[in-house]
N, C-alpha and C positions, 0 to 999 in steps of 0.2 A: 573451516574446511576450505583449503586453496583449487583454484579449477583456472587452470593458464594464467597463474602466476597475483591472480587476482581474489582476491575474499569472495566468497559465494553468495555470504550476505548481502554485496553490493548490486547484485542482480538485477537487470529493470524486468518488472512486471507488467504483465497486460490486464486489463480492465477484469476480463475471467478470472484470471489467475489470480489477482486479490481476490476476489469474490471466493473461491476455493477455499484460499488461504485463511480467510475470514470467518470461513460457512456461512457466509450470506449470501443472500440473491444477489445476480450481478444487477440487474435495476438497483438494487437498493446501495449498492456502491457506486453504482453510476449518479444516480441524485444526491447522496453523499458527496462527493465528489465535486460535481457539479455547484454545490451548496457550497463549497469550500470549506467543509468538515474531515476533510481526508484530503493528505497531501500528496498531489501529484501535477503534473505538469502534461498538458495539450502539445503534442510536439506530430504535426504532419495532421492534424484534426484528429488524433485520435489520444485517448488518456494514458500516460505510462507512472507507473510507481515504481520507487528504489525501495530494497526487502528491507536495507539497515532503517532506511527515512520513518516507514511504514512502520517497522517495531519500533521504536525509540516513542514516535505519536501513539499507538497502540499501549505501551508501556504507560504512557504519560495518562492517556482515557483512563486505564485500570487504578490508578494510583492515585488520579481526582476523585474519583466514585468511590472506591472504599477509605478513603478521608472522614 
C-alpha cells in the first residue's frame, strides 16, 4: 500500500506503537530493545523502529523457533 508516493511498510514506529503491533507490553519491548533483541535505533533519546526492519526480524524469530 503506497501513502505520498512511499511504501507504508517503511513507516518509523514509536516505542508504543511496536508494543501494539506486537501485543506486548511496551516495558517489555522497551528492555527488548534496550537488550538489543529488537531492531531499532535511539535517534533524539527516544527509540524509533522501521515496520519493513521490524517484520523481516520478526519473520526471522518465527522461522528460528519453529526450526
Amino acid at each position: 500500500m503506497k501513502k505520498n508516493g512511499t511504501v507504508h511498510n517503511e513507516q518509523i514506529m514509536t516505542l508504543r506503537e511496536v508494543a501494539k503491533y506486537l501485543g506486548l507490553h511496551v516495558m517489555t519491548v522497551y528492555k527488548l530493545t534496550r537488550e538489543g533483541r529488537v531492531p531499532a535505533a535511539k535517534i533524539g533519546g527516544q527509540w524509533r523502529f522501521k515496520r519493513d526492519v521490524l517484520d523481516e526480524w520478526l519473520e526471522t524469530q518465527m522461522n528460528r523457533h519453529s526450526a
